[in-house]
N, C-alpha and C positions, 0 to 999 in steps of 0.2 A: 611592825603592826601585828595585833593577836588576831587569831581567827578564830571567831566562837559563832557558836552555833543557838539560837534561841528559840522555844516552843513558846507560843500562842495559844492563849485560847480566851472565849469568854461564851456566858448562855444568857446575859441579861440584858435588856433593853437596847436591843440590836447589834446584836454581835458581830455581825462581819462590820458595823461603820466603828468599832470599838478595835476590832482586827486592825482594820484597815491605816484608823489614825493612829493605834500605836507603832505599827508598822513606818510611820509617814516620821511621829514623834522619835523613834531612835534613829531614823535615817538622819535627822535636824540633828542628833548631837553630833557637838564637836569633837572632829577628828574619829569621826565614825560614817561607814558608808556599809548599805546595803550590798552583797555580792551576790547573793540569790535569793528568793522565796520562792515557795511552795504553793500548790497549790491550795484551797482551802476546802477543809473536809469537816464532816458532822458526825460526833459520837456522842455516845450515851455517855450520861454521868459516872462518875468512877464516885463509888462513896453512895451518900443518899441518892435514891432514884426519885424522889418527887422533885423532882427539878426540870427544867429544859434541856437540852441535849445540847451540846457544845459546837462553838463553830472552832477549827485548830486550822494550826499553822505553822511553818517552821521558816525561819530566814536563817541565812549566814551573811555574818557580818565581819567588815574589818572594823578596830579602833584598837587606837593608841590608850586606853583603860585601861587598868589593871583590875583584876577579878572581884575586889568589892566595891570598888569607884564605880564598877560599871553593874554590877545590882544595885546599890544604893541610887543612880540613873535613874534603872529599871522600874525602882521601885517608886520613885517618885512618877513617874509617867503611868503607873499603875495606881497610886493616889488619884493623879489628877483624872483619871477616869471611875473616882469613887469607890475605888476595890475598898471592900470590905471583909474584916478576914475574922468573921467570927465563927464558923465550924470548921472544923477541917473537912474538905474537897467538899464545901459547902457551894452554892451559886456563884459568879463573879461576874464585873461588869471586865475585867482585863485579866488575866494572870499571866505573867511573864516571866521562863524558869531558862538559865543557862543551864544549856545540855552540857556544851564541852565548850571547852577555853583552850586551843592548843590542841596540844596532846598531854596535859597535865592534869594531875590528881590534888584536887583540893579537897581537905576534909579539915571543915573548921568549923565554929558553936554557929555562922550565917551562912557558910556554902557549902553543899557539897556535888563536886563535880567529877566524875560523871553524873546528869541528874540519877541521884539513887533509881527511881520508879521507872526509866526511861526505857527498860530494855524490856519491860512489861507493859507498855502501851503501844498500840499499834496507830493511835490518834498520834504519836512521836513519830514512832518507829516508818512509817511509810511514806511523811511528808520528809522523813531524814532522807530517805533513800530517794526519791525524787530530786534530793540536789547532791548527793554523793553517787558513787557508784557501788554495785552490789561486795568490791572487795573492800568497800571503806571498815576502816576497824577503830570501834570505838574501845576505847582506854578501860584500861580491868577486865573488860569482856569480851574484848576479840569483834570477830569479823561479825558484818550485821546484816547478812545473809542466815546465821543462826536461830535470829529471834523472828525473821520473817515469812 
C-alpha cells in the first residue's frame, strides 16, 4: 500500500460541506482508506485577494494507486464538485493536491511531488504537522520543523 498525503481546500459555496464530501469521496475509492485528517483551518487567498478565504485540510491516506491513477481519481472528484480552473490560485469549489506519495520524487508534465508550493504554506504546512510528528521529513527538503 502507498502512503500519501493530500491538501484540501476550497472558498466557494460552502467550503467545509465541499471539504467534508471530498474528504468522504476519496475514502469511497477503491482500495483506499482514510488513515488521518486534520483539523480544518481558514486562510487567506494565496494569489488574488478578492476572493473568500479558504477553508484547508490535510488527510493521510492508504491506496493500492499509483501516482497518476490516483490524481486522475482526485481529479474527477474535484470535477464532480464543479472545480473550475480558469485563473491560476483563482476561487474553487474543491482543490485537491498530493503533497507526498511515499517518500518519492515525482517530476513529470502532471505531478510534481513534493507538492512544489507546500513548504511555503503554513495552510499545508500545520494541518501536515498535526498528523506527522515535529521530526517528520519531507523529501527534497528535510525535516518540517524548518518551515514552521
Amino acid at each position: 500500500m502507498n502512503i500519501v498525503f493530500i491538501a484540501l481546500g476550497s472558498n466557494l459555496h460552502n467550503p467545509i460541506y465541499h471539504l467534508e464530501k471530498g474528504i468522504r469521496q476519496i475514502n469511497h475509492l477503491p482500495n483506499t482508506s482514510i488513515i488521518k485528517r486534520s483539523s480544518l483551518y481558514k486562510s487567506e487567498p494565496v494569489g488574488p485577494k478578492n476572493q473568500p478565504n479558504y477553508i484547508n485540510s490535510v488527510i493521510k491516506i492508504k491506496t493500492k494507486y499509483e501516482p497518476i491513477e490516483l490524481l486522475d481519481l482526485l481529479q474527477d472528484i474535484e470535477n464532480k464538485h464543479h472545480r473550475k480552473r480558469i485563473k491560476k490560485w483563482g476561487p474553487r469549489t474543491l482543490d485537491l493536491d498530493i503533497l507526498l506519495f511515499n517518500n518519492i520524487e515525482i517530476n513529470s508534465d502532471r505531478l510534481i511531488v513534493p507538492h512544489p508550493e507546500m513548504i511555503n504554506r503554513d495552510f499545508v504546512l500545520i494541518p501536515l504537522s498535526e498528523l506527522t510528528n515535529y521530526n517528520f521529513t519531507i523529501p527534497k527538503y528535510g525535516k518540517l520543523t524548518k518551515y514552521i
